[in-house]
TORKOL-4160 file (C-alpha; in steps of 0.2 Angstrom, whole numbers, padded with zeros to 4 digits, m for minus):
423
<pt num="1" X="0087" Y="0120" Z="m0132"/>
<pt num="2" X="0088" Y="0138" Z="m0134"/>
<pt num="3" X="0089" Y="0142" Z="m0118"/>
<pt num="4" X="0104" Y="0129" Z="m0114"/>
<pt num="5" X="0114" Y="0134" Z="m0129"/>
<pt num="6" X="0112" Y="0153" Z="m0122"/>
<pt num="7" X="0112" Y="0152" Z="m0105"/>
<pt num="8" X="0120" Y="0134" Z="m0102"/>
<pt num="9" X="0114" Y="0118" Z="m0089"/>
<pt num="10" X="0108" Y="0132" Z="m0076"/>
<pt num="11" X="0096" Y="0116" Z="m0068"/>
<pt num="12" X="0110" Y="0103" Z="m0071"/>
<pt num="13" X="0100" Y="0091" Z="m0080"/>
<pt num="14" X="0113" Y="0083" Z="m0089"/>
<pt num="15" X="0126" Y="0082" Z="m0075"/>
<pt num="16" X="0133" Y="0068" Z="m0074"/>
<pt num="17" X="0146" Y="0062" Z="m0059"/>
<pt num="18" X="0157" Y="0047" Z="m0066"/>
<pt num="19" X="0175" Y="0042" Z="m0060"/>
<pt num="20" X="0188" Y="0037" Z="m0074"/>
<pt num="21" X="0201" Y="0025" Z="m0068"/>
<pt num="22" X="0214" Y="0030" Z="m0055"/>
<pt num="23" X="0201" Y="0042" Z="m0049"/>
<pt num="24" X="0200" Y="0059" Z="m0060"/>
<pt num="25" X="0184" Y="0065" Z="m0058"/>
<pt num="26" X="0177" Y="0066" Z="m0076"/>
<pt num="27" X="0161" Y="0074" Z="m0071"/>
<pt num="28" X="0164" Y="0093" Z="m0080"/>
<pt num="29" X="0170" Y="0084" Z="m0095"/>
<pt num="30" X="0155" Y="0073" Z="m0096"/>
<pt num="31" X="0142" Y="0085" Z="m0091"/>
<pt num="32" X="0153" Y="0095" Z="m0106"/>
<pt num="33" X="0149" Y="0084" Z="m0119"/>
<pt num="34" X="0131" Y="0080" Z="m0113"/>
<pt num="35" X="0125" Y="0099" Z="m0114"/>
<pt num="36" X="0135" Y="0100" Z="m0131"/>
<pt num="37" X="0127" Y="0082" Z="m0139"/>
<pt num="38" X="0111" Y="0087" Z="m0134"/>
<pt num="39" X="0114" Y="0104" Z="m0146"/>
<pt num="40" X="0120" Y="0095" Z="m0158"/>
<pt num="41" X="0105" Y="0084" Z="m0158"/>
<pt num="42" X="0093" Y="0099" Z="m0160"/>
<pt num="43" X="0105" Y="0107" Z="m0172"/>
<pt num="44" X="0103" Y="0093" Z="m0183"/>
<pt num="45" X="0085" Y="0094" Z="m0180"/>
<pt num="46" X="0083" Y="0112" Z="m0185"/>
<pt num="47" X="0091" Y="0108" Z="m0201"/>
<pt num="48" X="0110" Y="0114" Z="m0197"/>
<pt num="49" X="0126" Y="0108" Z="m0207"/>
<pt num="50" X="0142" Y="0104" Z="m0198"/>
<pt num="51" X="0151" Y="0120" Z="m0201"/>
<pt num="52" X="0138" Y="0130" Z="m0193"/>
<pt num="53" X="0137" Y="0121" Z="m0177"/>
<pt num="54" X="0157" Y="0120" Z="m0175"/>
<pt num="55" X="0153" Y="0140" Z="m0178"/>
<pt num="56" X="0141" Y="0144" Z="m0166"/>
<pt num="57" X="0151" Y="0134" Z="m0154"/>
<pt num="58" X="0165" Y="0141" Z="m0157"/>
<pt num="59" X="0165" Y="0159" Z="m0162"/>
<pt num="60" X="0149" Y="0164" Z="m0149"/>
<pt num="61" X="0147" Y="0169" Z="m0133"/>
<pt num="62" X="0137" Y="0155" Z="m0129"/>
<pt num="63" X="0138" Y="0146" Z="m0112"/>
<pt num="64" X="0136" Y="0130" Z="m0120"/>
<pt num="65" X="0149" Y="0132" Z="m0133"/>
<pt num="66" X="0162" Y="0135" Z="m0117"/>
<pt num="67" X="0170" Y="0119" Z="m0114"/>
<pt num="68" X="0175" Y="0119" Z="m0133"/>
<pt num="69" X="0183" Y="0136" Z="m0133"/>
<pt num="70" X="0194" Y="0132" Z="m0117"/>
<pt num="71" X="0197" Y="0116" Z="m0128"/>
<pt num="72" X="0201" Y="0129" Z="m0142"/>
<pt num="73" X="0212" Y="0141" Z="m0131"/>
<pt num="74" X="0223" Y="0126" Z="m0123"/>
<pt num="75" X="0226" Y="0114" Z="m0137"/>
<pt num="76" X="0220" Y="0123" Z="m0153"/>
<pt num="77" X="0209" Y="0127" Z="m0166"/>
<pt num="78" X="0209" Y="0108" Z="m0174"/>
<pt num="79" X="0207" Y="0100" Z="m0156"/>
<pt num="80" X="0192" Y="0107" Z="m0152"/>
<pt num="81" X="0182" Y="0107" Z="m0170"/>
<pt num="82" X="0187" Y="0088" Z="m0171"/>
<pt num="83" X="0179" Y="0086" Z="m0153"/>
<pt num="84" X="0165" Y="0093" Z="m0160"/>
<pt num="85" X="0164" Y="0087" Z="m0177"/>
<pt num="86" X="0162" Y="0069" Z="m0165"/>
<pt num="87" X="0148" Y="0078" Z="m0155"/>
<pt num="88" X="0139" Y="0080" Z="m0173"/>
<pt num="89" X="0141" Y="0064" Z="m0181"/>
<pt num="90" X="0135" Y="0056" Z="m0167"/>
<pt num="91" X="0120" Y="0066" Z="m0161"/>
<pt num="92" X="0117" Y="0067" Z="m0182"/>
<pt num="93" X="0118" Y="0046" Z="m0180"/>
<pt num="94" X="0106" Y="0044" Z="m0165"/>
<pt num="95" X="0095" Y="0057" Z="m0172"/>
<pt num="96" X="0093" Y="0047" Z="m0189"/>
<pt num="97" X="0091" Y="0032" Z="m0182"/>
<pt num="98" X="0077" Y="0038" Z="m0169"/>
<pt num="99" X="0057" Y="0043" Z="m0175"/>
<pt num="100" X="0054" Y="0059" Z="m0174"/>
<pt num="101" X="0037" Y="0064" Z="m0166"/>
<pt num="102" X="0030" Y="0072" Z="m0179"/>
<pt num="103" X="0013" Y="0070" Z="m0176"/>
<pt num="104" X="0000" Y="0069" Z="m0162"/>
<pt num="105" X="m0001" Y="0051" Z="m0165"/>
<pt num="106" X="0018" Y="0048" Z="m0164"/>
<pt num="107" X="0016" Y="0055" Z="m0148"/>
<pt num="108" X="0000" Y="0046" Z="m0142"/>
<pt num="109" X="0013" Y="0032" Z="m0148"/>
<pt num="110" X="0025" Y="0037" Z="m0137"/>
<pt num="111" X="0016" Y="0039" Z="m0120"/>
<pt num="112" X="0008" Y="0020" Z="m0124"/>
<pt num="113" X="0026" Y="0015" Z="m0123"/>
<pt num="114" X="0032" Y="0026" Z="m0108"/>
<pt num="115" X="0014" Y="0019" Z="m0099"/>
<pt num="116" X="0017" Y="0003" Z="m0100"/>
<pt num="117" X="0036" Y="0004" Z="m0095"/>
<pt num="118" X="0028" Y="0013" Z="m0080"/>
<pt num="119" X="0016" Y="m0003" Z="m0075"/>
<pt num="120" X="0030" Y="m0016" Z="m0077"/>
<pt num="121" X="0041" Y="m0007" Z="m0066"/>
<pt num="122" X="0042" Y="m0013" Z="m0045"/>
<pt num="123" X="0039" Y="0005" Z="m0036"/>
<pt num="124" X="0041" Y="m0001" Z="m0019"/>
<pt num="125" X="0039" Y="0007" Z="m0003"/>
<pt num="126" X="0028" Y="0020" Z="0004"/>
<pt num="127" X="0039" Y="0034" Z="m0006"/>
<pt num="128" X="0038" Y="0023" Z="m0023"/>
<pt num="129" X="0019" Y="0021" Z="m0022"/>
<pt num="130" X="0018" Y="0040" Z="m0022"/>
<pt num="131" X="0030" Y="0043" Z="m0038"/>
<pt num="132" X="0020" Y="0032" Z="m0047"/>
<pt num="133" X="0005" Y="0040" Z="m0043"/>
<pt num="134" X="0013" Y="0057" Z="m0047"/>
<pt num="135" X="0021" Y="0050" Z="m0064"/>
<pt num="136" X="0001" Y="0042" Z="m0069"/>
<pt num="137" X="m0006" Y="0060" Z="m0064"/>
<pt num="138" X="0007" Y="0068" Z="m0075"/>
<pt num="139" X="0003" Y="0055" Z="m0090"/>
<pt num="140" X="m0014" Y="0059" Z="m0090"/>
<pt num="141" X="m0009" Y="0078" Z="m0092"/>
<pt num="142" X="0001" Y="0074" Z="m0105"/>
<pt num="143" X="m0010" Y="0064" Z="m0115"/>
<pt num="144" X="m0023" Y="0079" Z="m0114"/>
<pt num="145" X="m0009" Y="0092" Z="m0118"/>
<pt num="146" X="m0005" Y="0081" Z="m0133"/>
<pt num="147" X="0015" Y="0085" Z="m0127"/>
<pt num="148" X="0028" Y="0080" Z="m0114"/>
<pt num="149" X="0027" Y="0097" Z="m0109"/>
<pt num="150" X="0014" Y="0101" Z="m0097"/>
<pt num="151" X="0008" Y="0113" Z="m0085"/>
<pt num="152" X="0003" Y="0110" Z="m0068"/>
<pt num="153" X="0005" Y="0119" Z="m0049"/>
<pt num="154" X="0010" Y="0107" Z="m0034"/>
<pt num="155" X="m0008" Y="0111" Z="m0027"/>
<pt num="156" X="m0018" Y="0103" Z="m0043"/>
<pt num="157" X="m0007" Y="0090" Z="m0043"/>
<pt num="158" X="m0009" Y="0084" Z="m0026"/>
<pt num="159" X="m0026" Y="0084" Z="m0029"/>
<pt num="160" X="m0026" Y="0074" Z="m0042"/>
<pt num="161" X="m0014" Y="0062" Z="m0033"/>
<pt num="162" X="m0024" Y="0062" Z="m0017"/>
<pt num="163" X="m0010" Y="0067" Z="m0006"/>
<pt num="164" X="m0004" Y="0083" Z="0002"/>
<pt num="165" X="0007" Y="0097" Z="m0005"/>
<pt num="166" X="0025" Y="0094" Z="0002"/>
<pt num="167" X="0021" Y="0076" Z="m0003"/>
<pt num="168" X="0019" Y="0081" Z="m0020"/>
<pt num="169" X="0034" Y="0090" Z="m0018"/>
<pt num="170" X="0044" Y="0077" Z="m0013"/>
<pt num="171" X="0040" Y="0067" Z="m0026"/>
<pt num="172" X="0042" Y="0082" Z="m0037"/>
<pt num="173" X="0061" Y="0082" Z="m0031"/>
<pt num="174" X="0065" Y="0063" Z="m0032"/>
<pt num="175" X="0059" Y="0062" Z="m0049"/>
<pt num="176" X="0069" Y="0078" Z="m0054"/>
<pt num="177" X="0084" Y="0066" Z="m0046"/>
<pt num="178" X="0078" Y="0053" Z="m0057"/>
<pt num="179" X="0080" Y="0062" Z="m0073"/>
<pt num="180" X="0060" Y="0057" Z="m0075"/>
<pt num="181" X="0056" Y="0073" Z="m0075"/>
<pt num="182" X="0064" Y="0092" Z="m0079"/>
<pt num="183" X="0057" Y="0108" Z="m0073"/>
<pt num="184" X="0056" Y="0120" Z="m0088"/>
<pt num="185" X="0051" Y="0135" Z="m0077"/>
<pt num="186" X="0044" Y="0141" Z="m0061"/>
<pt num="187" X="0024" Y="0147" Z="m0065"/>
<pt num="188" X="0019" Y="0163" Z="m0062"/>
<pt num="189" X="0005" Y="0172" Z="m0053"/>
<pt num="190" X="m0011" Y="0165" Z="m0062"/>
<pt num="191" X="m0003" Y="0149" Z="m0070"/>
<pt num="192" X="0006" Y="0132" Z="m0062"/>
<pt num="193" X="0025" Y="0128" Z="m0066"/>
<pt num="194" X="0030" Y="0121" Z="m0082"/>
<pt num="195" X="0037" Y="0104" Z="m0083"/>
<pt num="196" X="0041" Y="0090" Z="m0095"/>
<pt num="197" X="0040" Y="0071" Z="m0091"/>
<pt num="198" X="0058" Y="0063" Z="m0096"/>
<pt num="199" X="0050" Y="0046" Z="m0108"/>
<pt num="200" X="0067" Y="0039" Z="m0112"/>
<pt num="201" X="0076" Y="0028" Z="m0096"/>
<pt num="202" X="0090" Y="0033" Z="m0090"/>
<pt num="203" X="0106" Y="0025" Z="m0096"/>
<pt num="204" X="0110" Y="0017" Z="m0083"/>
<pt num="205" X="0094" Y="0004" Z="m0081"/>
<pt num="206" X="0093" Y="m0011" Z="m0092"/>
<pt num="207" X="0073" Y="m0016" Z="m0098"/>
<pt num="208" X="0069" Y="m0022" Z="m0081"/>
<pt num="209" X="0075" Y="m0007" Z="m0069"/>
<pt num="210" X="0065" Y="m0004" Z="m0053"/>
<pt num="211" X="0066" Y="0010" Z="m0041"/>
<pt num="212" X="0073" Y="0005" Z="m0023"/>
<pt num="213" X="0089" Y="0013" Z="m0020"/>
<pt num="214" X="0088" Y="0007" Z="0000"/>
<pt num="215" X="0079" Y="0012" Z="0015"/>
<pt num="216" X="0075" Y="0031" Z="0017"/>
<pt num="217" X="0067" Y="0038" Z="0031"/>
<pt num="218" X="0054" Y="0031" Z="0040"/>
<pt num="219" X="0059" Y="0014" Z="0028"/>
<pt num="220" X="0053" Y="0024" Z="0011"/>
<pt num="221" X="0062" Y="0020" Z="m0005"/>
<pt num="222" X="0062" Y="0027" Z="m0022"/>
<pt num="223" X="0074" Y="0029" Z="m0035"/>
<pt num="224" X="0074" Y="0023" Z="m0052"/>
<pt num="225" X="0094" Y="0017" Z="m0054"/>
<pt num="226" X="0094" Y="0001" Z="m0048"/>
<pt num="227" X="0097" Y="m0013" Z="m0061"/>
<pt num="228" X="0086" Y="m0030" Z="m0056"/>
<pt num="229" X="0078" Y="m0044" Z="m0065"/>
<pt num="230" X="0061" Y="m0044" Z="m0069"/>
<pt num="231" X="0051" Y="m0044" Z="m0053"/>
<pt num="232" X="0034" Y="m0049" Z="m0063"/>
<pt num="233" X="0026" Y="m0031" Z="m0058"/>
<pt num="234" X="0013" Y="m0027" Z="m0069"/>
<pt num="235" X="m0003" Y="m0017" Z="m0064"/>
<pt num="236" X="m0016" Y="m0004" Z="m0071"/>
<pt num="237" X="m0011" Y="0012" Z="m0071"/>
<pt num="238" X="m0026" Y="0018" Z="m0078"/>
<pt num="239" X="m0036" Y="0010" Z="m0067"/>
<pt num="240" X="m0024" Y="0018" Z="m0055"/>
<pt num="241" X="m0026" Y="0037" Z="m0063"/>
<pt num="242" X="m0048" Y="0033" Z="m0059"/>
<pt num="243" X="m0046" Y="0029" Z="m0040"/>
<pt num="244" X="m0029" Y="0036" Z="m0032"/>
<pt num="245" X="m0039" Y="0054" Z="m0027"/>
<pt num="246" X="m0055" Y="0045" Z="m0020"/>
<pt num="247" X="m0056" Y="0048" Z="0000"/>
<pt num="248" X="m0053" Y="0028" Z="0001"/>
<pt num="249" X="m0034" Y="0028" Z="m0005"/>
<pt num="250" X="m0031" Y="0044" Z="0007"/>
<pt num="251" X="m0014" Y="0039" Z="0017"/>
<pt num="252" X="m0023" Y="0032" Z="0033"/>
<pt num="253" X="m0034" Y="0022" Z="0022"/>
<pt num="254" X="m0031" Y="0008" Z="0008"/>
<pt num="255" X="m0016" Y="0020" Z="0003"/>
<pt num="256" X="m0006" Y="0016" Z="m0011"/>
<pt num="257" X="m0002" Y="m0002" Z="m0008"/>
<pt num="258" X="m0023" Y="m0004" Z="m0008"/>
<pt num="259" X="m0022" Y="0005" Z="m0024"/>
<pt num="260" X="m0007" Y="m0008" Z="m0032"/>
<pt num="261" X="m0017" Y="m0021" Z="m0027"/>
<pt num="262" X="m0034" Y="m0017" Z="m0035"/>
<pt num="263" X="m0022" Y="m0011" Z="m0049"/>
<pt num="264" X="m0015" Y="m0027" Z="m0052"/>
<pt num="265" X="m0028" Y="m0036" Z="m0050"/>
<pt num="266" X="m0037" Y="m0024" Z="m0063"/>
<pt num="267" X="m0022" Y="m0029" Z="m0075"/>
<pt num="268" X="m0026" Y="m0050" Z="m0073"/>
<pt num="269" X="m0038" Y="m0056" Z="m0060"/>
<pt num="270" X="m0035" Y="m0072" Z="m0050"/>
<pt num="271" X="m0019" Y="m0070" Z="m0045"/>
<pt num="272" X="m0013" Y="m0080" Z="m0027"/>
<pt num="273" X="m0004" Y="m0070" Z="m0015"/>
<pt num="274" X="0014" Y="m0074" Z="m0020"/>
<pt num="275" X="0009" Y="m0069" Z="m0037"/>
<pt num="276" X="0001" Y="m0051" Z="m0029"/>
<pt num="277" X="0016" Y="m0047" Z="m0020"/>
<pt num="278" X="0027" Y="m0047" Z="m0036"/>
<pt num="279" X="0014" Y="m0040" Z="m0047"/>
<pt num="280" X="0010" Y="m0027" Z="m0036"/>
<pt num="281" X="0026" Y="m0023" Z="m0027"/>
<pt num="282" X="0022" Y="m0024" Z="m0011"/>
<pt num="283" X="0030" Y="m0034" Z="0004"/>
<pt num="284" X="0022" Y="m0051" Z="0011"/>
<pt num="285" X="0016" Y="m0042" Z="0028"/>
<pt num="286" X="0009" Y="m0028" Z="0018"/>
<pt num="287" X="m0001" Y="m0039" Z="0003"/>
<pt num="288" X="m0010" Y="m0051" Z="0022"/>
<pt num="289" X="m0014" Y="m0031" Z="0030"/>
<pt num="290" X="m0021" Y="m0026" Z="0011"/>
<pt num="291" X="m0029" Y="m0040" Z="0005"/>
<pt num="292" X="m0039" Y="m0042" Z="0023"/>
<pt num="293" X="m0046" Y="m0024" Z="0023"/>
<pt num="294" X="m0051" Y="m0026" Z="0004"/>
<pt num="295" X="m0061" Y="m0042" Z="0010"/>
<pt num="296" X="m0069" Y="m0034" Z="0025"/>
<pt num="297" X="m0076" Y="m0022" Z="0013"/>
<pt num="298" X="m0082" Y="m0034" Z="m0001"/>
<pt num="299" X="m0074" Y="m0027" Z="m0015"/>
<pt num="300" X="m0063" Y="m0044" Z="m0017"/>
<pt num="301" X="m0066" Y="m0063" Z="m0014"/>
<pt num="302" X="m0055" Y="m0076" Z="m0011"/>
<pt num="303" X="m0056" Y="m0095" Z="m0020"/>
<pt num="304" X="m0045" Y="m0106" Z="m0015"/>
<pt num="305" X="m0030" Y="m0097" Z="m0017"/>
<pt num="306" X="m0032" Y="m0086" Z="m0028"/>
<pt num="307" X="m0040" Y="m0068" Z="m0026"/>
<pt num="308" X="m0053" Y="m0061" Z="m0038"/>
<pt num="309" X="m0062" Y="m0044" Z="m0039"/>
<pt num="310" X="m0080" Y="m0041" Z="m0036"/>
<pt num="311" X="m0089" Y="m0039" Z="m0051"/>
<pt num="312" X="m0094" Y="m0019" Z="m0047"/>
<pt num="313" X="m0077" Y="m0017" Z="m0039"/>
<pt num="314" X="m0075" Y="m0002" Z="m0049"/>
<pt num="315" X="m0090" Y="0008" Z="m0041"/>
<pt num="316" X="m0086" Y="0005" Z="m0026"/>
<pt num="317" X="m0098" Y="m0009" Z="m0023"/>
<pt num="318" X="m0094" Y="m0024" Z="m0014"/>
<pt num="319" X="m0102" Y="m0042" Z="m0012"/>
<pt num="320" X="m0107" Y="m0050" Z="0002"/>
<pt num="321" X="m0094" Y="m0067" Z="0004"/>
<pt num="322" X="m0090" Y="m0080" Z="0018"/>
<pt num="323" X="m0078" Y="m0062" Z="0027"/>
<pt num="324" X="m0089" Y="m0050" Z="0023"/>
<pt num="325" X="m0108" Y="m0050" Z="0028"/>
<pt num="326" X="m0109" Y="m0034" Z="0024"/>
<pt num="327" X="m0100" Y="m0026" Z="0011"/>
<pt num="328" X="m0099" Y="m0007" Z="0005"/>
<pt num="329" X="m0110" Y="0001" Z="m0005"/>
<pt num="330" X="m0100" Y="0013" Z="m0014"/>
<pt num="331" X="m0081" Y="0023" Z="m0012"/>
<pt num="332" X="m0091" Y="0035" Z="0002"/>
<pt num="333" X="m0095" Y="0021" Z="0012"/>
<pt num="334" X="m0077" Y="0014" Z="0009"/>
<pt num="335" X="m0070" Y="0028" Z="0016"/>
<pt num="336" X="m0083" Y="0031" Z="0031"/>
<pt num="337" X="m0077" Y="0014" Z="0037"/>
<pt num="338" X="m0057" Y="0018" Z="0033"/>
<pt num="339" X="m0059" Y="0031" Z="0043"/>
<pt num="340" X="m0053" Y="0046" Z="0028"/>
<pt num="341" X="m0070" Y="0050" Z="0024"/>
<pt num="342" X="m0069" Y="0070" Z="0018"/>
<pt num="343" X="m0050" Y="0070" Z="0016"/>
<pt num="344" X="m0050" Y="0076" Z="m0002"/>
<pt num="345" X="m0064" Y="0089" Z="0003"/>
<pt num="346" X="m0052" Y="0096" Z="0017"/>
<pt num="347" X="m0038" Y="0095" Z="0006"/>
<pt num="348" X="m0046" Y="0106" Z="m0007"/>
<pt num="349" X="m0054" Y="0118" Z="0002"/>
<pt num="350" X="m0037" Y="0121" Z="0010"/>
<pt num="351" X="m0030" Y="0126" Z="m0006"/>
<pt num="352" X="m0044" Y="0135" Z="m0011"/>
<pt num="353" X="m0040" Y="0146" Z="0005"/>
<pt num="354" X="m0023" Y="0148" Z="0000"/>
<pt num="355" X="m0027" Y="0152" Z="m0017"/>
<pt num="356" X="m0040" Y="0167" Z="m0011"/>
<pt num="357" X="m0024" Y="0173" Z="0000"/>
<pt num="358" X="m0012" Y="0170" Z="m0012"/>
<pt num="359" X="m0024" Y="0181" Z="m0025"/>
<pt num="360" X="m0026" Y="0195" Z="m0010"/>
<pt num="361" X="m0011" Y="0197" Z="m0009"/>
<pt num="362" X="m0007" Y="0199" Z="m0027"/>
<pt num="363" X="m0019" Y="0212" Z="m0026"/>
<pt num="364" X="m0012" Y="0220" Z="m0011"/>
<pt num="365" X="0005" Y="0222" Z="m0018"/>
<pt num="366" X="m0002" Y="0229" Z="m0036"/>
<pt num="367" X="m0010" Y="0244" Z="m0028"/>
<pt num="368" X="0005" Y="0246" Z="m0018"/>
<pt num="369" X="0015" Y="0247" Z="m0030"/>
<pt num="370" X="0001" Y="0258" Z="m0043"/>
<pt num="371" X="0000" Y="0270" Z="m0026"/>
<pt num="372" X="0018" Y="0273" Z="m0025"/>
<pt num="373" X="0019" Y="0276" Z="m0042"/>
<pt num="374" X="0008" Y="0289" Z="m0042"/>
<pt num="375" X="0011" Y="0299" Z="m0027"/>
<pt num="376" X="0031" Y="0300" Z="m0028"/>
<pt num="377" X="0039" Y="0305" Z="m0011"/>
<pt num="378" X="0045" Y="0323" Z="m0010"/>
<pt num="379" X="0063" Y="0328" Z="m0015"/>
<pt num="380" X="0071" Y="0333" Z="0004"/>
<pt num="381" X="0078" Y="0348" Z="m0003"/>
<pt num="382" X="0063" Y="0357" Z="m0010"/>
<pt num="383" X="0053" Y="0367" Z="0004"/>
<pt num="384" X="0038" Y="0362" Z="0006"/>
<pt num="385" X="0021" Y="0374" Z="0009"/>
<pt num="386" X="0019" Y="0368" Z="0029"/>
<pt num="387" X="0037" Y="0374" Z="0029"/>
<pt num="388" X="0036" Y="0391" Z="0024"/>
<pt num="389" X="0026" Y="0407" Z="0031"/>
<pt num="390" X="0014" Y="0419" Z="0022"/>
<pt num="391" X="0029" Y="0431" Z="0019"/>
<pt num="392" X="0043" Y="0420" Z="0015"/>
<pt num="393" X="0051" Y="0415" Z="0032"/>
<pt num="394" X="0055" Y="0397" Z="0034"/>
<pt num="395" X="0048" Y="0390" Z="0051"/>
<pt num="396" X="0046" Y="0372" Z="0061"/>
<pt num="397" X="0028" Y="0368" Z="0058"/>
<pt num="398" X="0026" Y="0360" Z="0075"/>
<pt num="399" X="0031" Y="0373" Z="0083"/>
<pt num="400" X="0026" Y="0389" Z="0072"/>
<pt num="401" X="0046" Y="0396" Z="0077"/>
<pt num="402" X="0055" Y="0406" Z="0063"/>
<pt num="403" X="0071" Y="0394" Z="0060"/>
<pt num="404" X="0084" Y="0409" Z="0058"/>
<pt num="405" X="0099" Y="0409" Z="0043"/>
<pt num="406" X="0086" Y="0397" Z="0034"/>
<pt num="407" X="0079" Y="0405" Z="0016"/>
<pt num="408" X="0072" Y="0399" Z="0000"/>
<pt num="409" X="0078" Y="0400" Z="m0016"/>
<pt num="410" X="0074" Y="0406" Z="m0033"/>
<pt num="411" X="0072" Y="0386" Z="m0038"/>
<pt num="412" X="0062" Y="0381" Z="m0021"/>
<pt num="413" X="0075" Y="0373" Z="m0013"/>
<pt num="414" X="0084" Y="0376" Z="0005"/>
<pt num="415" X="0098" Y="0389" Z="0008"/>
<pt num="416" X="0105" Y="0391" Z="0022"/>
<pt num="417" X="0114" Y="0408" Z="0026"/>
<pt num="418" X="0131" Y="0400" Z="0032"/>
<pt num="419" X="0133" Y="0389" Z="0015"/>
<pt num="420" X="0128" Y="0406" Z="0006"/>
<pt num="421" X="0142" Y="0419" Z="0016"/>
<pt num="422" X="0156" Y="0404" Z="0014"/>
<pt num="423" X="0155" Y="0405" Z="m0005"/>
């Protein structure tokens, strides 16, 4: 917040790109009063009165505090302190009507609700399946930070998603567009990137808000802003958080939609496959191609029409039923017969390489840098010793020839006759 009222929405975080009637574009107004809320709010946290925060605003140089003194300079003093006397009262209202997090069980509290807003929320597609393994990941770092904020690099998360790098990336970015998450700063040489996970939905969503926004390329969607009825999705995303880096859930294997499934299933066994494709919000043609590798491995049964997990599902283990005579015997096996076995392996001594380089090349530069600081380059204008003879004449020192009308003076440096005669 400190950094917003000083420096202003450099990330845009709480731009907003609204259209009054008869088209005026409303967005620097309303991003305005976003910023100048969400200082108010902190204000009112940090124990400010009223007259400060109209102060501040007005009489500072403070980025934040911009839009009110323009508001100040075109339509006067009382204008703009009314404008934010509203600000105050209402971020003073929504902060006293709100629970602070005051402790690390408000906040334990707090990531229960934002969990299981998560597991009843259709992520559909191939893009949506990752953002809700990047958003478990993230909750799981959360929980052990004991803060919203959290520290993490692109690398470790991926790891810890079972995916690549730029996947993790882009997911980073469609969540940044989702106002689900905030970058806080870049990282630095020895430490990942600091972000914070975004618990409150966006303003726009009802209860039951999902994330298609429409087809992307190569038929991926994600996107939480579309407003839907409830779908019935409802998994595990703990279950989820346990599996979703094993080799078995790598892209060319079970992938996410394997993972939804076992998930929802995780969340209420016996569940017919109408009833999965909701749950787990996947398409009909996509729970058939599922549901049959799962069965070829063992690690699910099907009774009638309703599909239940093997009982030691969770190691991996499968049991042999009428389509499968010979099921898995563990998560390896799994993924020897997927095809992914050693994905995760490959995947992490990858980064370990690009680590080590990274780290050389910090090295590298330091001493670069520590060398040139210690062995300054030589001023042109100072003669040098290769430059002179033993009785004083200046010569070329390829060459050993006496450069003629060129002499050196009292202070070391050059003289040339013609410069000397002219003066």
């Amino acid at each position: 917040m400190h950094k917003l009222l000083v420096l202003g929405d450099q990330d845009a975080a709480y731009a907003t790109g609204n259209l009054q009637r008869g088209g005026k574009n409303s967005a620097a107004s309303d991003h305005a009063w976003a910023i100048t809320r969400a200082v108010a709010a902190d204000a009112v946290r940090a124990g400010w009165n009223r007259a400060a925060f109209v102060q501040v605003m007005l009489d500072g140089p403070y980025k934040a505090g911009q839009h009110a003194r323009t508001l100040q300079h075109r339509r006067g003093y009382e204008k703009a302190a009314t404008w934010l006397q509203r600000a105050w009262d209402g971020a003073q209202q929504y902060v006293h009507s709100t629970d602070p997090l005051t402790t690390r069980q408000d906040f334990h509290a707090a990531l229960a609700a934002f969990r299981a807003r998560i597991e009843c929320t259709p992520w559909k597609g191939i893009a949506g399946k990752t953002d809700l393994r990047n958003l478990i990941a993230r909750m799981d770092i959360c929980a052990r930070a004991g803060s919203w904020d959290h520290t993490v690099s692109e690398r470790d998360l991926a790891e810890r998603m079972g995916c690549s790098r730029t996947t993790a990336h882009n997911s980073n970015q469609r969540l940044l567009a989702a106002k689900m998450l905030r970058q806080l700063d870049n990282g630095s040489p020895t430490e990942g990137a600091r972000w914070m996970l975004i618990s409150r939905l966006p303003s726009t969503t009802s209860h039951h808000w999902s994330t298609p926004k429409g087809p992307k390329a190569g038929g991926a969607m994600s996107g939480p802003a579309v407003r839907q009825p409830n779908t019935g999705a409802d998994i595990d995303s703990r279950t989820a958080g346990q599996l979703m880096h094993l080799d078995a859930f790598a892209h060319h294997g079970l992938g996410g939609s394997g993972l939804a499934v076992l998930a929802a299933l995780a969340e209420r066994d016996g569940q017919s496959l109408t009833e999965l494709q909701a749950s787990a919000s996947i398409s009909r043609p996509t729970a058939y191609r599922q549901l049959r590798k799962l069965k070829e491995l063992g690690l699910i049964r099907r009774e009638g029409e309703l599909y239940n997990l093997s009982p030691t599902v969770w190691e991996g283990t499968g049991a042999a039923t009428d389509d499968c005579a010979d099921p898995v015997a563990g998560w390896t096996e799994a993924a020897e017969r997927l095809g992914t076995s050693g994905t995760a392996e490959r995947r992490h001594r990858h980064h370990e390489a690009q680590r080590a380089h990274w780290r050389h090349e910090q090295v590298r530069l330091a001493e670069h840098r520590r060398t040139t600081d210690q062995i300054p380059l030589p001023h042109p204008a100072v003669a040098q010793p290769q430059h002179l003879r033993v009785d004083g004449c200046a010569i070329d020192p390829g060459t050993g020839e006496v450069i003629v009308d060129l002499y050196v003076g009292s202070d070391g440096r050059w003289i040339f006759a013609e410069a000397e005669s002219a003066g």
